[in-house]
C-alpha positions in Angstrom: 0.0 0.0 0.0 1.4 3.6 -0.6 2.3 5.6 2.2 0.6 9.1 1.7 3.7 10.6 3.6 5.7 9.3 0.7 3.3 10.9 -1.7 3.3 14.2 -0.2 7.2 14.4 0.1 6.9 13.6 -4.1 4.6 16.5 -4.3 6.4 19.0 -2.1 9.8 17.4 -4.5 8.2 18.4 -7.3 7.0 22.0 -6.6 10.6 22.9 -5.1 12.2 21.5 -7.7 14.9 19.6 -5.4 15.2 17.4 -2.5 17.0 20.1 -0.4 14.3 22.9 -0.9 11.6 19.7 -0.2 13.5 19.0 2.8 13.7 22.5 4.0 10.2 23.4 3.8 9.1 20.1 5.3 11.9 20.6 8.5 13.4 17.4 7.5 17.4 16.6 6.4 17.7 15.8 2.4 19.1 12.3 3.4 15.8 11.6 5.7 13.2 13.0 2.1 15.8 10.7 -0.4 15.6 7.9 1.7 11.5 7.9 2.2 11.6 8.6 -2.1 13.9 5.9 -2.7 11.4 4.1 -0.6 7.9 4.9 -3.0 10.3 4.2 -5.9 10.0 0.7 -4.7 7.1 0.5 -4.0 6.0 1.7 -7.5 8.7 -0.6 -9.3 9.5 2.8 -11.7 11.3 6.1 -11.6 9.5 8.7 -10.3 11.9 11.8 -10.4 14.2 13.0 -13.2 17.6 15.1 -13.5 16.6 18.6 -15.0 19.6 21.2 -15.0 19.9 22.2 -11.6 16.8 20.8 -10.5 14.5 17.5 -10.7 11.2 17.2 -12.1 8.5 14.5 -12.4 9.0 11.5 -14.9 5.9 10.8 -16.9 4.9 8.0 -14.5 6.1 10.2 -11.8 3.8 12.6 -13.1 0.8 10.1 -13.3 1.4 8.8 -9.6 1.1 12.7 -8.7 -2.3 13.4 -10.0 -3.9 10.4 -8.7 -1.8 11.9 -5.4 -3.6 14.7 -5.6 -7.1 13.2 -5.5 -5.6 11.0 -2.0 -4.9 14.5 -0.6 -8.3 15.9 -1.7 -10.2 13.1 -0.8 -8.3 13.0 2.9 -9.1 16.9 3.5 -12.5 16.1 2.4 -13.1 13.4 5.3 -11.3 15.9 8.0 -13.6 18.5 7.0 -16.5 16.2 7.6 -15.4 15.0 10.4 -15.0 18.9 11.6 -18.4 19.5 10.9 -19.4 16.3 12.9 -17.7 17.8 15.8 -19.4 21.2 15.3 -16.5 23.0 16.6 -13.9 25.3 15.6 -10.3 23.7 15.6 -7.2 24.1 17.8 -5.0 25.5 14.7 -4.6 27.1 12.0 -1.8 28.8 9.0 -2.5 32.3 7.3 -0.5 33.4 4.9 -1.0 37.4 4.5 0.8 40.0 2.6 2.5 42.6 4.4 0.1 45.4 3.4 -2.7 43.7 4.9 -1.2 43.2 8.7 -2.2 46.5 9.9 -5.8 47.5 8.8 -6.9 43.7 8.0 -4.6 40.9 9.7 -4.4 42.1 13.1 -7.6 43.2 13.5 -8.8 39.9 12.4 -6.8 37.7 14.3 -7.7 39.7 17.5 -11.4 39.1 16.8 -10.2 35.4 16.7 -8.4 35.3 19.6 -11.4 36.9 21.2 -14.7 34.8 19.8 -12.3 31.5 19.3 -9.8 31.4 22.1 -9.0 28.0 21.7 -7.9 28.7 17.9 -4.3 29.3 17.4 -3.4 31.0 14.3 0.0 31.1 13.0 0.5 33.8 10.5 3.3 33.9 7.7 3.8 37.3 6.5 5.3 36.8 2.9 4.6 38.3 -0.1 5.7 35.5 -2.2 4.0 32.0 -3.9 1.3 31.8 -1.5 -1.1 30.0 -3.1 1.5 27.1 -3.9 1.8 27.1 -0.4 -2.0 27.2 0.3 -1.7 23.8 -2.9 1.2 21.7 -0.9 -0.8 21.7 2.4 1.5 24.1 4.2 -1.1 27.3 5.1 -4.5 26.7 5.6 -5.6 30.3 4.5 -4.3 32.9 2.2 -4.8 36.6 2.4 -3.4 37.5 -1.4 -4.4 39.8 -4.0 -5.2 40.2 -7.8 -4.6 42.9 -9.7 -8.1 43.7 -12.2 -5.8 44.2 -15.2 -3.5 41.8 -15.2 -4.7 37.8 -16.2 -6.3 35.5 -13.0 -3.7 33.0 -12.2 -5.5 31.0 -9.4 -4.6 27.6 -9.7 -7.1 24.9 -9.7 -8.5 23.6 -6.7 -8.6 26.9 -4.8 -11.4 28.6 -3.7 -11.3 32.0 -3.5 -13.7 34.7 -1.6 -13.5 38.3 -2.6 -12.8 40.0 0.4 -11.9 44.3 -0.8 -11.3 45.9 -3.7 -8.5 48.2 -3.0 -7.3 50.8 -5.1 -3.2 52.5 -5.3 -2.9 55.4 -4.0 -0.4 58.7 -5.4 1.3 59.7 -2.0 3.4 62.6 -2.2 5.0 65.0 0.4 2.1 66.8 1.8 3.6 70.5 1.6 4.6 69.6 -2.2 1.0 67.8 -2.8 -2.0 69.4 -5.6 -5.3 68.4 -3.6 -6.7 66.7 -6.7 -6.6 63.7 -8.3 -4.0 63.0 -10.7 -3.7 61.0 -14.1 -1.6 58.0 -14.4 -0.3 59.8 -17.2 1.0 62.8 -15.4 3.4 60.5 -13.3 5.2 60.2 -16.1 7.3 63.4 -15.2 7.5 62.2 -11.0 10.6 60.6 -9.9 9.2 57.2 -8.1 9.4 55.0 -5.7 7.9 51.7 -6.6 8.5 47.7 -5.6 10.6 45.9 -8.1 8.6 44.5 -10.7 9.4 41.0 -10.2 6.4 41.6 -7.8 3.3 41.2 -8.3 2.9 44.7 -7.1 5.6 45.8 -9.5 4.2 44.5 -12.5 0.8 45.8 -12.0 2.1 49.2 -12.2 4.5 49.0 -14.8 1.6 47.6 -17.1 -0.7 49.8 -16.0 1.8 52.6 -17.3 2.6 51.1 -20.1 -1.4 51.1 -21.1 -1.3 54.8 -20.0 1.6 55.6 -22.4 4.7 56.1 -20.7 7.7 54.2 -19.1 7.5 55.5 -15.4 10.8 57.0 -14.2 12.0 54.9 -11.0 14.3 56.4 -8.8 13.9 54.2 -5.5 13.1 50.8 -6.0 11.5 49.2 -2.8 9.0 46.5 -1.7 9.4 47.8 1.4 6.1 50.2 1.7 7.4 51.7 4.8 10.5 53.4 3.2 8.3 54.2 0.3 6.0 56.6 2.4 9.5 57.9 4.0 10.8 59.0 0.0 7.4 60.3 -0.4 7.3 62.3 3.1 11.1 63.7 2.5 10.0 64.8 -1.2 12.3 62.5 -2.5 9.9 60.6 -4.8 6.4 59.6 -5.2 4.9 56.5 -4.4 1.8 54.6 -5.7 0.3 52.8 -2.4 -2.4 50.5 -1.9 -4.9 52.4 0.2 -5.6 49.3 2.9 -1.7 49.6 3.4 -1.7 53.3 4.6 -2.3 54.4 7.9 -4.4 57.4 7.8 -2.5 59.1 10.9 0.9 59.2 9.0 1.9 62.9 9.4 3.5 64.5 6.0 2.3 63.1 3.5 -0.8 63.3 0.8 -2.6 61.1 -1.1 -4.9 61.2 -4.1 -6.6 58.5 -6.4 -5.9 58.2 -10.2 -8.7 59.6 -11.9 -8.1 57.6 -15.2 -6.2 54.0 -15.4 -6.7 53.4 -11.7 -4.6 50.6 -10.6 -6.9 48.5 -7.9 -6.4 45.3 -6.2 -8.6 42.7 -5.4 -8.3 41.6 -1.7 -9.1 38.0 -1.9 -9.2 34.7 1.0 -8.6 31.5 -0.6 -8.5 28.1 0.4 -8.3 24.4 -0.8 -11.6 23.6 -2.3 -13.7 20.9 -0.6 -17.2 19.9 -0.7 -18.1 20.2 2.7 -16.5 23.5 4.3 -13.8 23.4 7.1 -15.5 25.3 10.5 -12.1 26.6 11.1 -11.0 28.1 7.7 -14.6 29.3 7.6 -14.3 30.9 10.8 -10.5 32.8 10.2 -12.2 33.4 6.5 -15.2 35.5 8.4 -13.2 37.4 10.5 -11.0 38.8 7.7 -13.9 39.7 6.1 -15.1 41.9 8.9 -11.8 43.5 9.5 -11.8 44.2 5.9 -15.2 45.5 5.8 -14.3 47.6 8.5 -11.3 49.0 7.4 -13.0 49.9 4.3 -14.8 52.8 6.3 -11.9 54.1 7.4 -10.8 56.6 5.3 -7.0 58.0 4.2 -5.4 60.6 5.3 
């Protein structure tokens, strides 16, 4: 009989692309993960993994193990769900994976809601803003609190279940004493010096497209994912930054921000989870209180 351990460690193989990364994510040494693959190789009588450069990848029967894998795991998180709802109760844990512009207005107000309707949930929260969803795919959060940008192709991988949480637009901030109390268009940023994340973010390549539809090549002069030091260029009238709203607090002294009138660049604030049939109390009930903390910072209005 296959060992569904074995069959995860494939999967998690597979989606780092090594045995070290696998082993790494899964707190296990790379001799411990070769040995328990050498193992399923066995068991299967075939070659499961391949040399590909640096990395491995999936042999076509590796490949066809997988996917009926994959059914195991769904099939597995169907029955636990069940179960859940059999019980009636909220669960002891649970992993949320949030970006950092969500911690303050959304995350933490969420989590404290939690803590107070749910005491006996503990939430562990990974602040990241990269690959969440194939995190939320291999099993290793249980929520994700991740975004979309509306002009740029949905990428949501099957098998996740997403629930529209905010729509949250970018925001021009600018030094407040150097600030037009209007709002601008895109097009006029094209003369700002800016300060913008690096566009092998998501962030990053929503507003370098979003630019490029408006015409121009935006002039970058700081280049941060760090929204923090962004605000701090903007506030020393050093550059101008385009923020999402939800991640600015409305008492930050010195600086202004405006919306863009024409080509707005807006987020969609999403939850998503692994889709089952029967839904999980405890996803359902971190899920709700989001929603609240979003709908409630929504109110809230910049400065």
């Amino acid at each position: 009989m296959l060992d569904i351990r074995r069959l995860h460690m494939l999967k998690t193989v597979a989606a780092r692309g090594s045995i070290a990364a696998a082993a790494q994510s899964l707190a296990l040494s790379a001799g411990a993960v070769s040995q328990q693959l050498s193992a399923l190789r066995h068991d299967v009588g075939v070659d499961l993994l391949r040399p590909d450069g640096r990395t491995v990848a999936l042999t076509e029967a590796g490949q066809v193990l997988l996917e009926h894998a994959d059914r195991i795991f769904a099939a597995v998180e169907e029955a636990e769900c069940a179960i859940a709802v059999a019980k009636g109760t909220v669960g002891a844990t649970a992993t949320l994976a949030a970006l950092p512009s969500t911690v303050a207005r959304i995350v933490a107000p969420a989590l404290t809601a939690l803590g107070s309707h749910h005491p006996q949930l503990t939430v562990t929260c990974l602040v990241t803003d990269q690959a969440q969803l194939r995190e939320l795919a291999l099993g290793t959060v249980d929520v994700v609190l991740g975004q979309r940008y509306h002009h740029l192709p949905d990428a949501t991988p099957q098998g996740i279940e997403v629930s529209p949480l905010l729509d949250d637009p970018l925001l021009v901030v600018t030094a407040a004493d150097h600030a037009v109390e209007r709002p601008f268009a895109l097009r006029e940023l094209a003369t700002h010096s800016l300060a913008l994340p690096p566009v092998t973010t998501e962030c990053g390549q929503a507003i370098l497209q979003a630019c490029h539809q408006a015409g121009f090549t935006p002039t970058t002069r700081y280049i941060t994912a760090d929204i923090a030091a962004q605000l701090t260029l903007a506030r020393a009238g050093l550059a101008t930054a385009l923020v999402p709203r939800t991640a600015i607090d409305p008492t930050t002294p010195g600086i202004r921000t405006a919306p863009i009138e024409n080509h707005p660049i807006q987020r969609l604030l999403f939850a998503a989870t692994r889709h089952t049939q029967t839904a999980n109390p405890t996803t359902t009930a971190v899920i709700a209180a989001l929603r609240t903390a979003a709908r409630q910072g929504r109110t809230t209005p910049p400065a």
